[in-house]
Predicted model as a PDB file, atoms N, CA, C, CB and O in Angstrom, pLDDT in the B-factor column:
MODEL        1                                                                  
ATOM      1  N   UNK A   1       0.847  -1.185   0.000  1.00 84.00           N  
ATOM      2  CA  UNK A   1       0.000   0.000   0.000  1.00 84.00           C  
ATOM      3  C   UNK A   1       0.889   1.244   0.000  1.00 84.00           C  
ATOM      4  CB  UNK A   1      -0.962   0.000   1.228  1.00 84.00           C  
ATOM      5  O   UNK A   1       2.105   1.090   0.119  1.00 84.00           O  
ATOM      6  N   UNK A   2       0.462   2.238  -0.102  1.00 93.00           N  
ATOM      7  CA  UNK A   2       1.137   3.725  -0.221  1.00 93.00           C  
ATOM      8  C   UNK A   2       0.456   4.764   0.181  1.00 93.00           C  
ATOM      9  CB  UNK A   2       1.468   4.120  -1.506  1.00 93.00           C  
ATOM     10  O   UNK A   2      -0.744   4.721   0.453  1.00 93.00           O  
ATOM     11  N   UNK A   3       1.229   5.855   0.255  1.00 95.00           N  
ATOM     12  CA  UNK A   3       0.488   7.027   1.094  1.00 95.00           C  
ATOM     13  C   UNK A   3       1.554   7.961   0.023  1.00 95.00           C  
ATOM     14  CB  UNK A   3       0.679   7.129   3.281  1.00 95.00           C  
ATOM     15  O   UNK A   3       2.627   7.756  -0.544  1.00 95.00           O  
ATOM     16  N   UNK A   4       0.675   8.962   0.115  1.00 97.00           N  
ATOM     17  CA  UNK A   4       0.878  10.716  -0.241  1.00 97.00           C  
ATOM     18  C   UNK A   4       1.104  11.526   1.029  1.00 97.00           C  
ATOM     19  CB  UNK A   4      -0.596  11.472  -0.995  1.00 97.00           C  
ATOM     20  O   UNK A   4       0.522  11.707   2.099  1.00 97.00           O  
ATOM     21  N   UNK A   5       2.432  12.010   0.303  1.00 98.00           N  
ATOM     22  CA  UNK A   5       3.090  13.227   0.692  1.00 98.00           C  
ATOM     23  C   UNK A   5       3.311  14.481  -0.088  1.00 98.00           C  
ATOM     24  CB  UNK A   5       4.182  12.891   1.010  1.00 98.00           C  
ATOM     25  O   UNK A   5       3.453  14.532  -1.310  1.00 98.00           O  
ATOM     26  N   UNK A   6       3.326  15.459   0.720  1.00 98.00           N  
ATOM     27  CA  UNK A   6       3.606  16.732  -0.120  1.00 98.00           C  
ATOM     28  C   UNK A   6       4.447  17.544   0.069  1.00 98.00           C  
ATOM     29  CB  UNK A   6       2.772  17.458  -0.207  1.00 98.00           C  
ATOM     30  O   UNK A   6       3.996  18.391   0.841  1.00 98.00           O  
ATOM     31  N   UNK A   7       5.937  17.863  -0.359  1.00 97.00           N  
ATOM     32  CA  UNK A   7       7.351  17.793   0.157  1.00 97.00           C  
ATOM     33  C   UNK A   7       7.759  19.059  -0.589  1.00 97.00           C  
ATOM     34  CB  UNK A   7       8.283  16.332  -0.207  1.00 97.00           C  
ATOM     35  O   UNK A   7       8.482  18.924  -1.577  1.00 97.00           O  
ATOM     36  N   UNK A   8       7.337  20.372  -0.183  1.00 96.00           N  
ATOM     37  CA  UNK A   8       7.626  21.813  -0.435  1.00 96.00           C  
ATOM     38  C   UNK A   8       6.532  22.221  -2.046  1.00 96.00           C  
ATOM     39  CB  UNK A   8       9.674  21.979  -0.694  1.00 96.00           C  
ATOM     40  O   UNK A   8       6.871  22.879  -3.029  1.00 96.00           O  
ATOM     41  N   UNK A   9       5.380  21.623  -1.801  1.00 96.00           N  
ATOM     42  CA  UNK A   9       4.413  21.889  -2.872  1.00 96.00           C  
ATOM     43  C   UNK A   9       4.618  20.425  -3.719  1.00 96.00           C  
ATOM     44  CB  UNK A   9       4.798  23.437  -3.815  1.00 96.00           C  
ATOM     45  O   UNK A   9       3.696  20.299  -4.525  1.00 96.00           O  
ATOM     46  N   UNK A  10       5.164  19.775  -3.740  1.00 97.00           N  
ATOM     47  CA  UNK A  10       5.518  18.821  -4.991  1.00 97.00           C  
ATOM     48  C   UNK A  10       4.857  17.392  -4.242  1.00 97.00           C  
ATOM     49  CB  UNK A  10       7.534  18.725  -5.445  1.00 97.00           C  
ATOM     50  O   UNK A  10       5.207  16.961  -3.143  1.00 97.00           O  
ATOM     51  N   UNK A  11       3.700  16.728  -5.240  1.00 97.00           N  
ATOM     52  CA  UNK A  11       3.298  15.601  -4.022  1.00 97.00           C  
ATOM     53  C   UNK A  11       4.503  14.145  -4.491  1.00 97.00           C  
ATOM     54  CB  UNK A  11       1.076  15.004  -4.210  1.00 97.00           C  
ATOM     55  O   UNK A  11       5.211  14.142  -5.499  1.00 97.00           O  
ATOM     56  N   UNK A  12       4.465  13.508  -3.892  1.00 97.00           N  
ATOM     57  CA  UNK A  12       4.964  12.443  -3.928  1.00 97.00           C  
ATOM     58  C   UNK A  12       4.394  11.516  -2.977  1.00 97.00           C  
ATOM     59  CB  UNK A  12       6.166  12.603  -3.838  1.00 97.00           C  
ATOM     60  O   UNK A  12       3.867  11.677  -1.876  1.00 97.00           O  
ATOM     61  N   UNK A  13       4.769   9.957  -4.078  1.00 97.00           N  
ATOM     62  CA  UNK A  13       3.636   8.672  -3.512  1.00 97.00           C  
ATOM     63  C   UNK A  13       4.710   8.019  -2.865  1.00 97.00           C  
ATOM     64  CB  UNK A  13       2.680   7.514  -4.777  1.00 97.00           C  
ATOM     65  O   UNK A  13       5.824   7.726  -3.301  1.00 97.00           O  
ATOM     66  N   UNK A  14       4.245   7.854  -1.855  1.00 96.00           N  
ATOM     67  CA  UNK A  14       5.554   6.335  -0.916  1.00 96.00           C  
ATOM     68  C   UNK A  14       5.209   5.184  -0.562  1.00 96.00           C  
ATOM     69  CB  UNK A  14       6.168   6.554   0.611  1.00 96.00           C  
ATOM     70  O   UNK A  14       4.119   4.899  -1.058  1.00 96.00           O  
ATOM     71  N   UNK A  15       5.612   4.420   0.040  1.00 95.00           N  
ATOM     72  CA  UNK A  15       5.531   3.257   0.382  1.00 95.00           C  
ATOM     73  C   UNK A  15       5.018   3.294   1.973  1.00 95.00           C  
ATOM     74  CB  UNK A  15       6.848   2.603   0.065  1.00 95.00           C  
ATOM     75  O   UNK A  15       5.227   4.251   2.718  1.00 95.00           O  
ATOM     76  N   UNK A  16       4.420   2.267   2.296  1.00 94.00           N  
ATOM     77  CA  UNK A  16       3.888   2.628   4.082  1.00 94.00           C  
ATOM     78  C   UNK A  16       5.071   2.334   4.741  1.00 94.00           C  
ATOM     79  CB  UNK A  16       2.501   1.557   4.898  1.00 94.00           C  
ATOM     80  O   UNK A  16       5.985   1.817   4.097  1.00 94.00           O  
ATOM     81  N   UNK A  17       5.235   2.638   6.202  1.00 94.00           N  
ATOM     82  CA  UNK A  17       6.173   2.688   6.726  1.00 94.00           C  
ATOM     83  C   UNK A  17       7.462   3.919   6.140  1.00 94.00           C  
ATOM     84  CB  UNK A  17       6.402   1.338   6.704  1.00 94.00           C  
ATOM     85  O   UNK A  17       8.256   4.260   7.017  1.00 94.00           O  
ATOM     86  N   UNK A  18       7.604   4.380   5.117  1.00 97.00           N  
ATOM     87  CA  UNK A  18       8.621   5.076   4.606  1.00 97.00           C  
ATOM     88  C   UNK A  18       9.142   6.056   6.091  1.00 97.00           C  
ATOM     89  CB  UNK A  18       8.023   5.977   3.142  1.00 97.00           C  
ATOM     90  O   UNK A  18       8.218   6.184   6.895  1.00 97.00           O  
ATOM     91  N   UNK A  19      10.131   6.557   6.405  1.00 97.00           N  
ATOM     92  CA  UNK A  19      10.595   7.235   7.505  1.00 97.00           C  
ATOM     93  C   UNK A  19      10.961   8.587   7.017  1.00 97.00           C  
ATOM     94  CB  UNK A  19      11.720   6.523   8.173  1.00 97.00           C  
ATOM     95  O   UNK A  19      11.615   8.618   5.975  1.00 97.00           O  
ATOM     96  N   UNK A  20      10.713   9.489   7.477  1.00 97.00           N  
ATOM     97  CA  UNK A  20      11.472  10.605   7.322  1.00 97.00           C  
ATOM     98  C   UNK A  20      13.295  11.122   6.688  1.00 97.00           C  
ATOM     99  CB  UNK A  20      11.284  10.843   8.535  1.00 97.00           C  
ATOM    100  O   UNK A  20      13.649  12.198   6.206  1.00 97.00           O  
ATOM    101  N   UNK A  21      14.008  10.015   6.919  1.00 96.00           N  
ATOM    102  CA  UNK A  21      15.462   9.838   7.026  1.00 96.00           C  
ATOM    103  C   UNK A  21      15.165   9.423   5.035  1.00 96.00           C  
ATOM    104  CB  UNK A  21      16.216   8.294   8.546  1.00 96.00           C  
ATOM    105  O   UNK A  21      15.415   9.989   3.971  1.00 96.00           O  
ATOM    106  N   UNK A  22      14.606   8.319   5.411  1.00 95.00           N  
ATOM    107  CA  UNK A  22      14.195   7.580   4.070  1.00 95.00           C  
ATOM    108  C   UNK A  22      13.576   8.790   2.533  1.00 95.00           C  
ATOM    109  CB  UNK A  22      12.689   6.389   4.696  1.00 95.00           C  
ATOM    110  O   UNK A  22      13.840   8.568   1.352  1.00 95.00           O  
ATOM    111  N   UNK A  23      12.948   9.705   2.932  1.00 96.00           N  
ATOM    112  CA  UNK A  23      12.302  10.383   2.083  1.00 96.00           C  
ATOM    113  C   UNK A  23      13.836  11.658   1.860  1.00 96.00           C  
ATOM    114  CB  UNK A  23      10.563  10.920   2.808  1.00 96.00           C  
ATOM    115  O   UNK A  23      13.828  12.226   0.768  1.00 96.00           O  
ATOM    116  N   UNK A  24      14.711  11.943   2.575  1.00 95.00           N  
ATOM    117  CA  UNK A  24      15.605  13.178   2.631  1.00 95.00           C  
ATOM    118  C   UNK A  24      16.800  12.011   1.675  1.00 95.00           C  
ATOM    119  CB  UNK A  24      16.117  13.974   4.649  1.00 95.00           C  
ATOM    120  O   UNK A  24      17.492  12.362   0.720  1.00 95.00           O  
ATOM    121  N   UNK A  25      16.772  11.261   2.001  1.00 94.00           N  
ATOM    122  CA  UNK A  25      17.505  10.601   0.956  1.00 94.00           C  
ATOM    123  C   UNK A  25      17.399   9.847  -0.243  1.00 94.00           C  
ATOM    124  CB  UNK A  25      17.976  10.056   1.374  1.00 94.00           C  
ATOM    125  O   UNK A  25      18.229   9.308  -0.976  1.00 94.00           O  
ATOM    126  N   UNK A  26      15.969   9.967  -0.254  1.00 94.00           N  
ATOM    127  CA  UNK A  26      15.303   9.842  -1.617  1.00 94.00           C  
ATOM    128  C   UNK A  26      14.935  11.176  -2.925  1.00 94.00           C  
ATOM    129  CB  UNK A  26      13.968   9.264  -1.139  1.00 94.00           C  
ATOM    130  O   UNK A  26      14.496  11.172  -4.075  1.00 94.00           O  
ATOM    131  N   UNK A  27      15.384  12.151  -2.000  1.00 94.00           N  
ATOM    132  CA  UNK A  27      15.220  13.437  -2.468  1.00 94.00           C  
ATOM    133  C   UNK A  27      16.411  14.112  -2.409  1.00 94.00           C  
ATOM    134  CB  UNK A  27      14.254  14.122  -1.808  1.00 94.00           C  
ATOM    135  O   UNK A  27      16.448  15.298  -2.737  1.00 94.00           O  
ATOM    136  N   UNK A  28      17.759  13.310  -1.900  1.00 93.00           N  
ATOM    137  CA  UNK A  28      19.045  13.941  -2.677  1.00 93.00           C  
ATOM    138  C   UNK A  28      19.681  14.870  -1.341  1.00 93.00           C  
ATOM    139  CB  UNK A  28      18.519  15.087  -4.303  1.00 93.00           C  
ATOM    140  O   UNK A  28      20.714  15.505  -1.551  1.00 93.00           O  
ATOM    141  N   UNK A  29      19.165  14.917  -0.244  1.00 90.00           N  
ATOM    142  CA  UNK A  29      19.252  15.854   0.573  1.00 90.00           C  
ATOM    143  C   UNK A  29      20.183  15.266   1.736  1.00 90.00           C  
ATOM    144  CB  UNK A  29      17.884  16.320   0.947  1.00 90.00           C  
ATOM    145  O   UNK A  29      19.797  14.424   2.548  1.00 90.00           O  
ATOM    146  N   UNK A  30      21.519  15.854   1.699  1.00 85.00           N  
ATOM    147  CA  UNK A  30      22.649  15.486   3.003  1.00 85.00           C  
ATOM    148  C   UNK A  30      21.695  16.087   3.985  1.00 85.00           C  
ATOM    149  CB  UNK A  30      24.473  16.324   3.022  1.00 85.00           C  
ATOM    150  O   UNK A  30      21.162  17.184   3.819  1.00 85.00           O  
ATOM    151  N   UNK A  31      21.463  15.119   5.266  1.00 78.00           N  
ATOM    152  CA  UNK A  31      21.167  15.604   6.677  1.00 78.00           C  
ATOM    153  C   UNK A  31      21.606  16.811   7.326  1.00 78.00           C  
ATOM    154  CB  UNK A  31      21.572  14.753   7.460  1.00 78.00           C  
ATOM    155  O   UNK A  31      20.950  17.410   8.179  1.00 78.00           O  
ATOM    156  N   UNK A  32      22.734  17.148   6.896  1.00 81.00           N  
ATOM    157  CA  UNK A  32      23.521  18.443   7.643  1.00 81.00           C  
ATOM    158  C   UNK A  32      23.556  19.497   6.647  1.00 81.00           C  
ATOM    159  CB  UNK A  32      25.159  18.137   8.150  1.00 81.00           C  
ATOM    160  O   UNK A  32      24.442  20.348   6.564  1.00 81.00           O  
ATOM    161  N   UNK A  33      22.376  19.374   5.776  1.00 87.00           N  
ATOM    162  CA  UNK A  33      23.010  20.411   4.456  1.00 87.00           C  
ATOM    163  C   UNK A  33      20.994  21.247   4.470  1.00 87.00           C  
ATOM    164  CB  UNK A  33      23.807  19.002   2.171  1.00 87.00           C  
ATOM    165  O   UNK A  33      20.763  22.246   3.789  1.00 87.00           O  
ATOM    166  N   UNK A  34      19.829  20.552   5.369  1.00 93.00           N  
ATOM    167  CA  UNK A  34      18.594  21.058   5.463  1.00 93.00           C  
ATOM    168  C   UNK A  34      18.359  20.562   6.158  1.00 93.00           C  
ATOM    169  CB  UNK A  34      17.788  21.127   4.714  1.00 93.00           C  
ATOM    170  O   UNK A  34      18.769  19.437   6.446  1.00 93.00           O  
ATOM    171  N   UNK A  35      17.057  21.681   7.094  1.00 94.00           N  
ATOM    172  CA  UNK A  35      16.313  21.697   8.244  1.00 94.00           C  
ATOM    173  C   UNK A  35      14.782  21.089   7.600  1.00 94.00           C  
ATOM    174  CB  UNK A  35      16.318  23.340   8.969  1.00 94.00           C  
ATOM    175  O   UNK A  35      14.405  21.287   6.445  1.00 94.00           O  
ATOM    176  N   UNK A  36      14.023  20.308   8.657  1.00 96.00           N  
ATOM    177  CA  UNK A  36      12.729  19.462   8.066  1.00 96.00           C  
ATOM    178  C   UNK A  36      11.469  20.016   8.769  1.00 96.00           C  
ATOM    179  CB  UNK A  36      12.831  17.719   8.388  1.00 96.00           C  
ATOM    180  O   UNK A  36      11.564  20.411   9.931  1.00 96.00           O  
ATOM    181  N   UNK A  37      10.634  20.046   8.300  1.00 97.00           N  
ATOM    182  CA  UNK A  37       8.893  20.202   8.790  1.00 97.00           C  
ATOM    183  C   UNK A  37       8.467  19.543   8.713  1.00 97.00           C  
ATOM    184  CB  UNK A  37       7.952  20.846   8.402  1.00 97.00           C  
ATOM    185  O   UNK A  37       8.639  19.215   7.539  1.00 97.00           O  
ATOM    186  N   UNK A  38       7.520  18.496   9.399  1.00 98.00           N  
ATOM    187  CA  UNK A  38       6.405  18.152   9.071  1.00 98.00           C  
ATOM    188  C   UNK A  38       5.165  18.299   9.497  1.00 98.00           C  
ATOM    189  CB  UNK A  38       6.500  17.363   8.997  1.00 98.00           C  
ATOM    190  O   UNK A  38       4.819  17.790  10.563  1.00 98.00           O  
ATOM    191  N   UNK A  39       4.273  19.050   8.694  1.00 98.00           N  
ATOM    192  CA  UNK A  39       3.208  19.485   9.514  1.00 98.00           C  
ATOM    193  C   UNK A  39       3.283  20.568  10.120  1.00 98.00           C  
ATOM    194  CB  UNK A  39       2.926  18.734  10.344  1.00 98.00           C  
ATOM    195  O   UNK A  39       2.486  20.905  10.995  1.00 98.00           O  
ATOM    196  N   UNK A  40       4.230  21.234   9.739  1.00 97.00           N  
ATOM    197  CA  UNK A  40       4.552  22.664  10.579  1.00 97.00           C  
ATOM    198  C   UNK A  40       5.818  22.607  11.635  1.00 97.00           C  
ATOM    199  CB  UNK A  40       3.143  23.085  11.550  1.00 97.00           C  
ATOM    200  O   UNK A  40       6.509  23.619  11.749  1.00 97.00           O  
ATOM    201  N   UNK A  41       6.086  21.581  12.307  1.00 97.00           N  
ATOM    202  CA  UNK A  41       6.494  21.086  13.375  1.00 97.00           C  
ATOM    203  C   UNK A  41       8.085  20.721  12.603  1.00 97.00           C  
ATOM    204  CB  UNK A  41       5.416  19.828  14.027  1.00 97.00           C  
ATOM    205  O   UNK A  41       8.337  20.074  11.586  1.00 97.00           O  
ATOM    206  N   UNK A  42       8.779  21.278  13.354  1.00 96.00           N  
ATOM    207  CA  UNK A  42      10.303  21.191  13.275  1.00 96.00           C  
ATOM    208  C   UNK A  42      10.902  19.735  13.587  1.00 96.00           C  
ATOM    209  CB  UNK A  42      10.928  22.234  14.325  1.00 96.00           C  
ATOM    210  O   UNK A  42      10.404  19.294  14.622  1.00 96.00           O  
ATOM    211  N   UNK A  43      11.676  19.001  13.091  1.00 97.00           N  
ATOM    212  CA  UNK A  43      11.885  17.587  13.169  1.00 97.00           C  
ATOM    213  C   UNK A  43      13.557  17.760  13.160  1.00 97.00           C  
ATOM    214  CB  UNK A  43      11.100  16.613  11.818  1.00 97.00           C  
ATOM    215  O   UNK A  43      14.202  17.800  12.113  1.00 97.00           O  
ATOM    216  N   UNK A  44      14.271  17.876  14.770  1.00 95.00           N  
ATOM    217  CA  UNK A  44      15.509  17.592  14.760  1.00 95.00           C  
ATOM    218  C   UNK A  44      15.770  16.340  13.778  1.00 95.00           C  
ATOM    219  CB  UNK A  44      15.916  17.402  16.146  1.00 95.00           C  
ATOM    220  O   UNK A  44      14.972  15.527  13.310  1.00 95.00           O  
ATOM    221  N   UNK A  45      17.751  16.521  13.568  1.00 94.00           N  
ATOM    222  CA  UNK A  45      18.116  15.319  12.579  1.00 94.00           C  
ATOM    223  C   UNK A  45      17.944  13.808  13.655  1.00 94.00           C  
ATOM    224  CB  UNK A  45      20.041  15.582  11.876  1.00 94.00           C  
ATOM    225  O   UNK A  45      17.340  12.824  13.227  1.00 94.00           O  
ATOM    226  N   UNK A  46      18.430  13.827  14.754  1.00 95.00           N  
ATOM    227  CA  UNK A  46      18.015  12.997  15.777  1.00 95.00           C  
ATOM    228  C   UNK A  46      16.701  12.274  15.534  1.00 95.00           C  
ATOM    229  CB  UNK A  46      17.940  13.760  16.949  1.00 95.00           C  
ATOM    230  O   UNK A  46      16.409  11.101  15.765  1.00 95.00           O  
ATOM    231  N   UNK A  47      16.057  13.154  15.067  1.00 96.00           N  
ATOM    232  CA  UNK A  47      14.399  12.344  15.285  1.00 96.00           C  
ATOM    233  C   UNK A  47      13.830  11.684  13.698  1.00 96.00           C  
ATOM    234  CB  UNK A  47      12.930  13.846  15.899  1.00 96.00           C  
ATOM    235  O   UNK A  47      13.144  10.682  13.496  1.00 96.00           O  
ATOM    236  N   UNK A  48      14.343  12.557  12.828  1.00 96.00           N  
ATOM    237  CA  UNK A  48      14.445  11.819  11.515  1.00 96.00           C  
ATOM    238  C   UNK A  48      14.001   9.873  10.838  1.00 96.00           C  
ATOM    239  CB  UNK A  48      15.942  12.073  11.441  1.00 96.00           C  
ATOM    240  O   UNK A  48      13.256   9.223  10.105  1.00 96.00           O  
ATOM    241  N   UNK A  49      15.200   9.789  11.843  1.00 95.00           N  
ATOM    242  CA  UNK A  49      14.458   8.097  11.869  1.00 95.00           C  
ATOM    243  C   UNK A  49      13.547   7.298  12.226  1.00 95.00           C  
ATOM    244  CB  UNK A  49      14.869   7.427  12.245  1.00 95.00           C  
ATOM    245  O   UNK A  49      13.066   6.203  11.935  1.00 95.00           O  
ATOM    246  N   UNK A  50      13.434   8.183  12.970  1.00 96.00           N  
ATOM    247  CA  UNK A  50      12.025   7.667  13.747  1.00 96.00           C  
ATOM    248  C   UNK A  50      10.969   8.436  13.325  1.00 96.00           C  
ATOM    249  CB  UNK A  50      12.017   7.783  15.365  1.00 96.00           C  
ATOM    250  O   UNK A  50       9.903   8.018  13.776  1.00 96.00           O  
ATOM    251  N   UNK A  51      10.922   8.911  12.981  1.00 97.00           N  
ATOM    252  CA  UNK A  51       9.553   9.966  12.046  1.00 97.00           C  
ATOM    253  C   UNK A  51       9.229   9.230  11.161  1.00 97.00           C  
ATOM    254  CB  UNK A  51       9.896  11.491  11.207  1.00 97.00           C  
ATOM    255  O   UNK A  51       9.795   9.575  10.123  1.00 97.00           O  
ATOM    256  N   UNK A  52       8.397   8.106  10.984  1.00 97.00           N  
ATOM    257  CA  UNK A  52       7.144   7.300  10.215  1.00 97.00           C  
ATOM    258  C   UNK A  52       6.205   8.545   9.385  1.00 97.00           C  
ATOM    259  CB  UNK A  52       5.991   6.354  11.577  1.00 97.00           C  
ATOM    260  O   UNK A  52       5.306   9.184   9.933  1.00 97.00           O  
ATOM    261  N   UNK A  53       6.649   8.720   7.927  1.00 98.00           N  
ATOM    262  CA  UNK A  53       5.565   9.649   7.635  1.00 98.00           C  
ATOM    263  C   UNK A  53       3.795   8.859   7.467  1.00 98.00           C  
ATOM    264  CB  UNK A  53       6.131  10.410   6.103  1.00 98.00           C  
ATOM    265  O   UNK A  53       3.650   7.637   7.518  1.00 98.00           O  
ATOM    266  N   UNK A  54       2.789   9.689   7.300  1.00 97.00           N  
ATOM    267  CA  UNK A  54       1.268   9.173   7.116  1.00 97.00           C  
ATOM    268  C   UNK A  54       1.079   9.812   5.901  1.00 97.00           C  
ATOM    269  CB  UNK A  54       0.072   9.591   8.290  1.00 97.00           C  
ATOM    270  O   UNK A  54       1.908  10.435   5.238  1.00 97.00           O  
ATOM    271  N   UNK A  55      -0.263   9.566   5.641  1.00 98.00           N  
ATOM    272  CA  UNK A  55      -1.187   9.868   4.814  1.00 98.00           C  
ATOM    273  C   UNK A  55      -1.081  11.080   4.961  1.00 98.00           C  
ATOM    274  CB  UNK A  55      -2.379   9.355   4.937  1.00 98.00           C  
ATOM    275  O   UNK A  55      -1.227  11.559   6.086  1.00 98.00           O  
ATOM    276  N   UNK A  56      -0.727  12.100   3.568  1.00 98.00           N  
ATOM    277  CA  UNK A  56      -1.374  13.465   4.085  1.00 98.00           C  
ATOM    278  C   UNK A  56      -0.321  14.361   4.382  1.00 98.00           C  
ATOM    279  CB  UNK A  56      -2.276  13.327   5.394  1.00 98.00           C  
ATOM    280  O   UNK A  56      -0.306  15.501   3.918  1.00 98.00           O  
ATOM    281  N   UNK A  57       0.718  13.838   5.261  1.00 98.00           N  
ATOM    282  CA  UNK A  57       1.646  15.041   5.854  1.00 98.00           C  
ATOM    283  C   UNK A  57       2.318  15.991   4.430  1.00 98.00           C  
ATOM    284  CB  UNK A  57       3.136  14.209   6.918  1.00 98.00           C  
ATOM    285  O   UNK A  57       2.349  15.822   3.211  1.00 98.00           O  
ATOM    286  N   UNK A  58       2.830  17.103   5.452  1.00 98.00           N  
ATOM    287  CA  UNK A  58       2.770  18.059   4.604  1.00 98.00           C  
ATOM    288  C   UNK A  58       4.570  18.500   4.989  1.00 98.00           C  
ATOM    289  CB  UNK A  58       1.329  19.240   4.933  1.00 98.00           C  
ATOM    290  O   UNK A  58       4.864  19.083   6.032  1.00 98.00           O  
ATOM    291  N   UNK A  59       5.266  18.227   4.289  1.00 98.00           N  
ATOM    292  CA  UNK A  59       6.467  17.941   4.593  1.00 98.00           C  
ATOM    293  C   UNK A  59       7.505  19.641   3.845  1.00 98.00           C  
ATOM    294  CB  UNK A  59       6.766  16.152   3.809  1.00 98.00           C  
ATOM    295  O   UNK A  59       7.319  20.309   2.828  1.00 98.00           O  
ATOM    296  N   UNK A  60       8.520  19.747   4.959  1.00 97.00           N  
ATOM    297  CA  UNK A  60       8.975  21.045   4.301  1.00 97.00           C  
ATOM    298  C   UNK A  60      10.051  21.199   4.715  1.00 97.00           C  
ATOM    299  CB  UNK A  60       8.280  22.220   4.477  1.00 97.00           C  
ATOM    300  O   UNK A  60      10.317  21.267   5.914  1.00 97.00           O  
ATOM    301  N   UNK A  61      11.082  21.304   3.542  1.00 95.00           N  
ATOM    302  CA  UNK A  61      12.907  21.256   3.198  1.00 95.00           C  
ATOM    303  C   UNK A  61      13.141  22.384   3.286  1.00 95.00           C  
ATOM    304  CB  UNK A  61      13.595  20.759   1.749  1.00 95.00           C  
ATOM    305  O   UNK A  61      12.467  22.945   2.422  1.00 95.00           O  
ATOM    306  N   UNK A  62      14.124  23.594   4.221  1.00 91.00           N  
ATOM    307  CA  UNK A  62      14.988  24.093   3.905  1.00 91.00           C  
ATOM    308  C   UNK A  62      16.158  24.590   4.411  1.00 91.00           C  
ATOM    309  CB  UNK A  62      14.607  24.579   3.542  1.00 91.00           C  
ATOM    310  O   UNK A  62      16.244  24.208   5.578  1.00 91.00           O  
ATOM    311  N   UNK A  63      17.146  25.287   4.084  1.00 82.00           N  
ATOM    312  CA  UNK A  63      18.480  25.881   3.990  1.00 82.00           C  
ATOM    313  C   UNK A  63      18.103  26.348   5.624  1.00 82.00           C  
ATOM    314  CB  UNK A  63      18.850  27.216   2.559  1.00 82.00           C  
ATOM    315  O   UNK A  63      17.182  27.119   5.894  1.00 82.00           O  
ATOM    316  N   UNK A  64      19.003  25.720   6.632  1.00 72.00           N  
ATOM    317  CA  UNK A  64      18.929  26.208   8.006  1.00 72.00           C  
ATOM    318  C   UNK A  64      19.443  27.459   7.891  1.00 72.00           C  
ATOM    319  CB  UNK A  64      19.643  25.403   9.048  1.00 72.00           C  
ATOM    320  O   UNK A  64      20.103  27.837   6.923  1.00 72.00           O  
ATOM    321  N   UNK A  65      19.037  28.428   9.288  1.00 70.00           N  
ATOM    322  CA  UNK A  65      19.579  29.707   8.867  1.00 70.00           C  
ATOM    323  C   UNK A  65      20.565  29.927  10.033  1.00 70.00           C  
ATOM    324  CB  UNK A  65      18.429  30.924   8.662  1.00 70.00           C  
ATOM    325  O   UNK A  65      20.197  30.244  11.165  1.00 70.00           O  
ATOM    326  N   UNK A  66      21.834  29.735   9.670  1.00 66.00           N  
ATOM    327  CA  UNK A  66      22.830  30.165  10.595  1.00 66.00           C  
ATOM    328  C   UNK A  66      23.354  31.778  10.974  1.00 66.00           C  
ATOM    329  CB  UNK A  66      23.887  29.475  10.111  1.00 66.00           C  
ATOM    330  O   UNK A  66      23.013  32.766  10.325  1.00 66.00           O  
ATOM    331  N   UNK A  67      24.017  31.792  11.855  1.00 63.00           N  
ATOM    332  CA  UNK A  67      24.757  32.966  12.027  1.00 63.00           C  
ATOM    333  C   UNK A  67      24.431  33.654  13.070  1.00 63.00           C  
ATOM    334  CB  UNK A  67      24.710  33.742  11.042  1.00 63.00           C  
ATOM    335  O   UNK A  67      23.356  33.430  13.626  1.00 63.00           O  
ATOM    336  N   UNK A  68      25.288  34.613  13.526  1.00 60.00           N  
ATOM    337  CA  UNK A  68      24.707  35.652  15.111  1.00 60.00           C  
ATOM    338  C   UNK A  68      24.051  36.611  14.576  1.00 60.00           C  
ATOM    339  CB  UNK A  68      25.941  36.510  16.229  1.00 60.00           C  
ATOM    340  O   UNK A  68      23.532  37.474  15.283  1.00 60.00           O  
TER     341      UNK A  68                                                      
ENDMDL                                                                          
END                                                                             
């Protein structure tokens, strides 16, 4: 079975179970190179693996913002 995601406007179909970690590296994206949303909600790299995406979530990539 599969579920829909929608990953900075662009949907994409996955597989159940797919993880968060799983989708940033299906989409080309070094862990230390972007910050994650899902659902609004900020997702340290720590938690990544364990983030089971669902049906629906609304997923969002970008450029962390460093500096003082």
């Amino acid at each position: 079975m599969s579920l829909a995601v929608v990953v900075n406007g662009d949907p994409h179909t996955l597989s159940e179970d797919t993880r968060l970690a799983d989708l940033l590296t299906r989409l080309g994206h070094a862990p230390e190179t972007v910050a994650v949303a899902v659902n609004g909600e900020f997702v340290p790299r720590a938690s990544r693996c364990d983030r089971v995406l669902r049906d629906g979530d609304q997923v969002s990539c970008f450029a962390p913002i460093v500096g003082g």
